[in-house]
MARKOLTOR-48195 format. One record per residue (C-alpha): residue number from 1; x, y, z. Coordinates in steps of 0.25 Angstrom, whole numbers, plus 5000, padded with zeros to 4 digits. Example, Ala and Ser with C-alpha at 12.3 -4.5 7.8 and 13.67 -1.06 7.14 Angstrom:
2
seq=1 u=5049 v=4982 w=5031
seq=2 u=5055 v=4996 w=5029
//
This chain:
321
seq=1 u=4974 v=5389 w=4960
seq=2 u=4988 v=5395 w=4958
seq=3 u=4991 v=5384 w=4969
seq=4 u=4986 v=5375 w=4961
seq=5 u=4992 v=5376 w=4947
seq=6 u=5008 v=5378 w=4956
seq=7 u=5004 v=5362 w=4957
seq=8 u=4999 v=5358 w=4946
seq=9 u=5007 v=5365 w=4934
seq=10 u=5019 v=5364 w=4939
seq=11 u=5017 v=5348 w=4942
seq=12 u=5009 v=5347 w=4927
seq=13 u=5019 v=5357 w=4921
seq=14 u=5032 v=5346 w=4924
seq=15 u=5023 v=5335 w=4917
seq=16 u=5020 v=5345 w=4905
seq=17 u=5035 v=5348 w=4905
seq=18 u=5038 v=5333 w=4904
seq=19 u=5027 v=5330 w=4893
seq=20 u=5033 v=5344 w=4884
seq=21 u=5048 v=5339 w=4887
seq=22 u=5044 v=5323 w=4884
seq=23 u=5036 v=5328 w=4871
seq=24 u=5044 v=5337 w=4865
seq=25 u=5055 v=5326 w=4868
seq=26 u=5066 v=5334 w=4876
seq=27 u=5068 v=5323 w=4883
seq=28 u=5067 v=5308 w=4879
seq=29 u=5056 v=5298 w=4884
seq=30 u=5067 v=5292 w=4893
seq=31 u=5070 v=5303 w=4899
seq=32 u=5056 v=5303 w=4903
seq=33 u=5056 v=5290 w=4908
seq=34 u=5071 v=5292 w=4914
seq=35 u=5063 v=5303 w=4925
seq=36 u=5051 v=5296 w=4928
seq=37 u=5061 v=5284 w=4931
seq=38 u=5067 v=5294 w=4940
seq=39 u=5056 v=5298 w=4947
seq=40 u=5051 v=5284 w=4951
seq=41 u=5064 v=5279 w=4954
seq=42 u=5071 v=5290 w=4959
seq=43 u=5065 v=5303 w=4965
seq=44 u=5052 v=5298 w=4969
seq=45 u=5057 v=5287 w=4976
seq=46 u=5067 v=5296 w=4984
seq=47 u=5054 v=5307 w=4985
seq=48 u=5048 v=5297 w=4992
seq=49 u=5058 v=5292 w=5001
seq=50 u=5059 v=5306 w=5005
seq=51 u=5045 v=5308 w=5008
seq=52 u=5042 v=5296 w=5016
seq=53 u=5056 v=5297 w=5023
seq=54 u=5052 v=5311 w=5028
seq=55 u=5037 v=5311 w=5029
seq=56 u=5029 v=5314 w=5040
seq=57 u=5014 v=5307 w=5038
seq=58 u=5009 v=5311 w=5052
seq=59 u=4998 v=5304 w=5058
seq=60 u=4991 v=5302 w=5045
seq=61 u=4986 v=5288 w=5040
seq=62 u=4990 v=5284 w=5026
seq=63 u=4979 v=5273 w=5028
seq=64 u=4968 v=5283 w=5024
seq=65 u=4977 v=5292 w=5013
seq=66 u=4979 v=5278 w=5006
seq=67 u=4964 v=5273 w=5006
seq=68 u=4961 v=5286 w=5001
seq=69 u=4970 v=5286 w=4990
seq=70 u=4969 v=5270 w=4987
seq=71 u=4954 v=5270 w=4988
seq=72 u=4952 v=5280 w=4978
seq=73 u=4963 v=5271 w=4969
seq=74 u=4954 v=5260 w=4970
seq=75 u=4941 v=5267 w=4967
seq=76 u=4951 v=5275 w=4955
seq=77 u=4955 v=5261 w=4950
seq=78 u=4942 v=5253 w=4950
seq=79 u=4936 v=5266 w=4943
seq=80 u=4946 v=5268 w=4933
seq=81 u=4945 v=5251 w=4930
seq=82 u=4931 v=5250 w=4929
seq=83 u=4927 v=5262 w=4920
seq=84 u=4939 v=5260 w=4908
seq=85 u=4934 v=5244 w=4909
seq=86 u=4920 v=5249 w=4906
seq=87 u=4924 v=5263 w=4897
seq=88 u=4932 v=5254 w=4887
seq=89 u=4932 v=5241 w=4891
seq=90 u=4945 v=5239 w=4895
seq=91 u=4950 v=5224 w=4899
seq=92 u=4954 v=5223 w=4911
seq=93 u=4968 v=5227 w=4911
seq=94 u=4965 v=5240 w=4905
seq=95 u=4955 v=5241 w=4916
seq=96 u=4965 v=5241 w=4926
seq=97 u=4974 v=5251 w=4919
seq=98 u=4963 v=5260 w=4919
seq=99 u=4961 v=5258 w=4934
seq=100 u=4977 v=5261 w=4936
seq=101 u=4976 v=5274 w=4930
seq=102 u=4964 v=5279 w=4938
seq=103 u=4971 v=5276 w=4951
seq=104 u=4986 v=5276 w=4949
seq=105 u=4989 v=5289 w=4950
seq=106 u=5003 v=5295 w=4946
seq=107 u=5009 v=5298 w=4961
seq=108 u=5024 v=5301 w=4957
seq=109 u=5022 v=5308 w=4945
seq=110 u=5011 v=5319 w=4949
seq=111 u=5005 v=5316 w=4964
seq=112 u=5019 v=5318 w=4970
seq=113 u=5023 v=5330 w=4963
seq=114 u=5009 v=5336 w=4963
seq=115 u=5008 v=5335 w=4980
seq=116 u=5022 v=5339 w=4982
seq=117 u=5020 v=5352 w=4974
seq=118 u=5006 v=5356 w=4980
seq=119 u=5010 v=5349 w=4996
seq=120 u=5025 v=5348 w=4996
seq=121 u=5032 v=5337 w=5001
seq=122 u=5019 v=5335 w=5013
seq=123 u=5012 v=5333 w=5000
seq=124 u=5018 v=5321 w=4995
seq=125 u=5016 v=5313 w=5008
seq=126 u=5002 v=5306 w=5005
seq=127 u=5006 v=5304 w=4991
seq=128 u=5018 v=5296 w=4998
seq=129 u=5009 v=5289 w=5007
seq=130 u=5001 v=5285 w=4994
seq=131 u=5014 v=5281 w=4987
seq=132 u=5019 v=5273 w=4996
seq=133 u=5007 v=5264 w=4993
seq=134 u=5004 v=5268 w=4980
seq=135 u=5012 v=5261 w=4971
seq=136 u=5012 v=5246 w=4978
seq=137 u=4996 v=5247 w=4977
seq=138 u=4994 v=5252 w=4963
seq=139 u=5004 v=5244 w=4958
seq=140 u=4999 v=5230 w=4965
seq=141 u=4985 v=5233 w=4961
seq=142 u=4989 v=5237 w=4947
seq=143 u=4996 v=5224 w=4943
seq=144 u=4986 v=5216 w=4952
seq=145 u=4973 v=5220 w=4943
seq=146 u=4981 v=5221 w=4929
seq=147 u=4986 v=5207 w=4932
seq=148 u=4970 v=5202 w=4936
seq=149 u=4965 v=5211 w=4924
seq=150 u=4977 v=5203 w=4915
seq=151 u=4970 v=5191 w=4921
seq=152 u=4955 v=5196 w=4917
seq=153 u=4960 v=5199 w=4904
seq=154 u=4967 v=5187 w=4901
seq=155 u=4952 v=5179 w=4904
seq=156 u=4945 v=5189 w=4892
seq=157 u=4955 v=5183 w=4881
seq=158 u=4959 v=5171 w=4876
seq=159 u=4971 v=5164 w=4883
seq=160 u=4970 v=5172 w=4894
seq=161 u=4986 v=5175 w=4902
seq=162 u=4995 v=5170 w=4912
seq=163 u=4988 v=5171 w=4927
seq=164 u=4999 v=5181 w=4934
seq=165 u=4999 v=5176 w=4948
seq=166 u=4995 v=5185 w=4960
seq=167 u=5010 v=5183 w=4965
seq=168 u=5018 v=5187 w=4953
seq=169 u=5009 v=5199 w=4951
seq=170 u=5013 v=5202 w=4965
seq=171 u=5027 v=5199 w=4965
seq=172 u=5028 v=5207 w=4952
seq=173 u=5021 v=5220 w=4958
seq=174 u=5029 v=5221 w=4972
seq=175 u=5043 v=5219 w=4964
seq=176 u=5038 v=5232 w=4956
seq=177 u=5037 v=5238 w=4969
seq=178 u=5049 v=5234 w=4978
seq=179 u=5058 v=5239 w=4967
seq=180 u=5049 v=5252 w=4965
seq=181 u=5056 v=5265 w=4967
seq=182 u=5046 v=5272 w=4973
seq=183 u=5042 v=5260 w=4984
seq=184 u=5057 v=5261 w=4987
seq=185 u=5057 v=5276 w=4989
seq=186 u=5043 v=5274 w=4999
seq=187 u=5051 v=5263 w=5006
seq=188 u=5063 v=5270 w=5008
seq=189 u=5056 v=5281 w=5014
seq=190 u=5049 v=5274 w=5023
seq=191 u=5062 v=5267 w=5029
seq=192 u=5068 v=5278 w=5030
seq=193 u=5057 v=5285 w=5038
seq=194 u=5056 v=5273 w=5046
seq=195 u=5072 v=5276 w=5050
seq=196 u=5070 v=5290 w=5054
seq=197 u=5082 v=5296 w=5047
seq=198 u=5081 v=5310 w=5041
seq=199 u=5084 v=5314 w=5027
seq=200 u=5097 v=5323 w=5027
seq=201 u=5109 v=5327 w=5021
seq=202 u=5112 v=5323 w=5007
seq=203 u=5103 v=5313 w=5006
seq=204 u=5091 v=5320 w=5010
seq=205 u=5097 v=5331 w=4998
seq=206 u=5097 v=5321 w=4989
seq=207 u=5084 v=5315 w=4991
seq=208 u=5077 v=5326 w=4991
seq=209 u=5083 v=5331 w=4977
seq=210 u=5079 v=5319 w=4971
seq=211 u=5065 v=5319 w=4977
seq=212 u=5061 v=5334 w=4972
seq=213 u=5063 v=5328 w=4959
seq=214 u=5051 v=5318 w=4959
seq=215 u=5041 v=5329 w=4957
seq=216 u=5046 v=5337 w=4945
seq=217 u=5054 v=5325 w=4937
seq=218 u=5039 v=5316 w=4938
seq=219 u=5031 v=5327 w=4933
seq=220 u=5042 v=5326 w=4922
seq=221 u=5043 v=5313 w=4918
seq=222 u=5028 v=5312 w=4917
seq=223 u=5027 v=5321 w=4910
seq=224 u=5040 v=5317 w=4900
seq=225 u=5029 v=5303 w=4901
seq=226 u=5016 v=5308 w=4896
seq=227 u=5021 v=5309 w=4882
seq=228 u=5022 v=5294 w=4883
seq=229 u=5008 v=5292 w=4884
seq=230 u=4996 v=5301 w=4879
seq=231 u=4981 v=5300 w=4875
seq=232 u=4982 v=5286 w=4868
seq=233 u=4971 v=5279 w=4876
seq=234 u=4957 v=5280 w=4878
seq=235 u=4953 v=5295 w=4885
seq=236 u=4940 v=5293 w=4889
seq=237 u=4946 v=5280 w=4899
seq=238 u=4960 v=5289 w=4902
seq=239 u=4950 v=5302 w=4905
seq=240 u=4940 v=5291 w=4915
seq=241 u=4953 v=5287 w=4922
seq=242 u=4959 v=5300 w=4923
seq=243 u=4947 v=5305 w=4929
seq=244 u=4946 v=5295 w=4938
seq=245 u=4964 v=5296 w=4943
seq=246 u=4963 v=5312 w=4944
seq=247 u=4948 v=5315 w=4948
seq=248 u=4941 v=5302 w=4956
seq=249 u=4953 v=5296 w=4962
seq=250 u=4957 v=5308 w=4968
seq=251 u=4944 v=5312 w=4973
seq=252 u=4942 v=5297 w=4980
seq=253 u=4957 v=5301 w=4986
seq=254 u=4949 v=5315 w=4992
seq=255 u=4935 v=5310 w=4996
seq=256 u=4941 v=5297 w=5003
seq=257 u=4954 v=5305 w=5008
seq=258 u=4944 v=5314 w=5014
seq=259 u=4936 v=5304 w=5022
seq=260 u=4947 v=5298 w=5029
seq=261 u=4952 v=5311 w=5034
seq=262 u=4967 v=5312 w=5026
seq=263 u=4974 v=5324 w=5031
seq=264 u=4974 v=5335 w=5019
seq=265 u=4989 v=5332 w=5013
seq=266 u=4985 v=5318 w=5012
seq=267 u=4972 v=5319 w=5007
seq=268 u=4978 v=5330 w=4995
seq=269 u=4988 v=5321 w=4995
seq=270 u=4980 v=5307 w=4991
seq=271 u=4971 v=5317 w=4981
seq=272 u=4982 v=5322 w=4972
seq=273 u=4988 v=5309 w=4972
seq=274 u=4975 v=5303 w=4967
seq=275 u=4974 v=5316 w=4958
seq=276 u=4986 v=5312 w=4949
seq=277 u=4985 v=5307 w=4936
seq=278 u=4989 v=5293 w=4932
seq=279 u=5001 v=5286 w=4935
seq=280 u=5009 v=5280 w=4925
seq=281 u=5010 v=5268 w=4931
seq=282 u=4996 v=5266 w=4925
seq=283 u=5001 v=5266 w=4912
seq=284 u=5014 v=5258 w=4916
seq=285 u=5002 v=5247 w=4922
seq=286 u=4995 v=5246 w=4908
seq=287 u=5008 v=5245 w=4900
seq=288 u=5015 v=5234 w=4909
seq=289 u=5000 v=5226 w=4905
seq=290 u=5000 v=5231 w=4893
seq=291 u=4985 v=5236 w=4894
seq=292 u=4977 v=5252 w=4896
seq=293 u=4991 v=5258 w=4892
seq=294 u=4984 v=5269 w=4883
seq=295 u=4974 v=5269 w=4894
seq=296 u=4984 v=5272 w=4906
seq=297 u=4993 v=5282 w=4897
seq=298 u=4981 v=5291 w=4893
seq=299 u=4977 v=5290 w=4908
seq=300 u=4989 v=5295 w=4913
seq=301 u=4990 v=5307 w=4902
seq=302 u=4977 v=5312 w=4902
seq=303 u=4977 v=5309 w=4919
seq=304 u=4990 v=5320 w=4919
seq=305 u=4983 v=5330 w=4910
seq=306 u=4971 v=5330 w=4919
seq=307 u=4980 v=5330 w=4932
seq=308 u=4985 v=5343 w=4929
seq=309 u=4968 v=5349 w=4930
seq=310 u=4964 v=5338 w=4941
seq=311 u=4974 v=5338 w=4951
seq=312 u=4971 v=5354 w=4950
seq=313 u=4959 v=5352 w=4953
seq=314 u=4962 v=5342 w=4966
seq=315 u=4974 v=5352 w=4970
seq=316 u=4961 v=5364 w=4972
seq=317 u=4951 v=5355 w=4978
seq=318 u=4961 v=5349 w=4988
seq=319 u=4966 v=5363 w=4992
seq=320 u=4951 v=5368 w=4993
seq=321 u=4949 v=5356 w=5003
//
């Protein structure tokens, strides 16, 4: 148990910090917003390029840590989808939004740090894996299904809405990613791993101070952006969802995880990734469409409040197994 609580209150203990500073306004909002820029340009980026540059993955197969993780992000997404369209209704926007929030879980912000403190740097390496897929696949599927759920929509009202071409919605989406700093940083790390050149001298000093900051300065800025959103939305929806991102997904990640045989850092690995609370690009999603943003901000508060009792609970049963 003591093993435990040295993960999970320091991790929760920075976010708190963030949420007290943020409230009590020691810092402005743009502060806030200054470091989480930081971290998603800057020190995860080069953490990542670090990782991948120096990374020894062995023998194992990604192929069955990613239908491990993905499939229960499909199950996570359909679930989340089909029950808030049936709990309240929602249209089919919302619908999607809902689905985001179940499966989209916040991997730079709370995954990363969370493995790296209970695994060390071994700890982050299915979570890289992970990432280096992650982003593309959420963010394609995300626009592709809020683009067809604008198209359902616009049928249930009059005068309906200009038909966004499958082309455009595609051009769009892999310009968002070519300039993304994260992709960069994967990319980076993998050309440099295919050269073969070590990491040393200054360089390597300077990388790996920038890359110790990811953890700390995420927990941070997240929590400096909580104050941002709150319990505005509808709880009994937020509480389905959060349910499903930090308990059902998770558990999908184990049982099928299992059944392929994934090495035991990979398989605690793909759980406590599916164990974090939801992303904020959730709410970034619903806001770009102008749809379930109280939904996806209350997700995302009440999924980090949970997180700090749920991936708790994960942390002892995957150290009892």
């Amino acid at each position: 148990m003591q093993t435990i609580l040295d993960i999970i209150v320091p991790v929760f203990g920075l976010i708190a910090v963030g949420y007290l500073v943020a409230r009590l306004k020691l810092l402005s909002e743009d502060v806030g917003q200054g470091l989480a820029k930081f971290v998603f340009i800057v020190a995860v980026p080069v953490l990542l390029f670090r990782s991948l540059a120096e990374a020894s993955f062995g023998d194992a197969n990604p192929g069955f840590l990613w239908l491990a993780y993905f499939g229960s992000v499909v199950v996570a997404w359909t679930a989340g989808t089909v029950l808030i369209r049936w709990i309240v209704k929602a249209d089919h926007r919302t619908g999607v939004i809902a689905g985001v929030s179940a499966s989209f879980a916040n991997t730079v912000f709370v995954a990363l740090p969370t493995l790296q403190r209970a695994y060390g740097d071994r700890g982050i390496e299915p979570l890289l894996l992970i990432i280096a897929i992650h982003l593309p696949v959420m963010m394609v599927a995300s626009t592709l299904l809020v683009e067809r759920a604008v198209q359902l929509d616009a049928k249930e009202t009059v005068g309906g809405s200009e038909r966004v071409g499958l082309i455009a919605i595609l051009k769009r989406t892999g310009r968002n990613l070519t300039t993304n700093s994260i992709i960069i940083g994967i990319a980076c790390g993998l050309v440099w791993r295919v050269t073969g050149l070590p990491l040393t001298g200054h360089f390597d000093e300077i990388t790996q101070l920038i890359g110790t900051t990811a953890g700390p300065v995420a927990l941070f800025a997240l929590g400096m952006s909580l104050t941002r959103y709150g319990l505005r939305g509808d709880i009994l929806s937020a509480s389905v969802i959060a349910f499903i991102s930090l308990i059902v997904q998770p558990g999908l990640v184990w049982l099928i995880g299992t059944e392929l045989g994934l090495t035991d850092l990979w398989l605690k690995g793909a759980v406590l990734t599916a164990a974090a609370p939801a992303g904020v690009n959730a709410y970034l999603f619903a806001a770009y469409f102008g749809t379930g943003e109280k939904l996806a901000a209350t997700t995302i508060l009440l999924s980090t409040i949970l997180a700090v009792f749920t991936l708790s609970g994960w942390l002892t049963v995957l150290s009892a197994a």
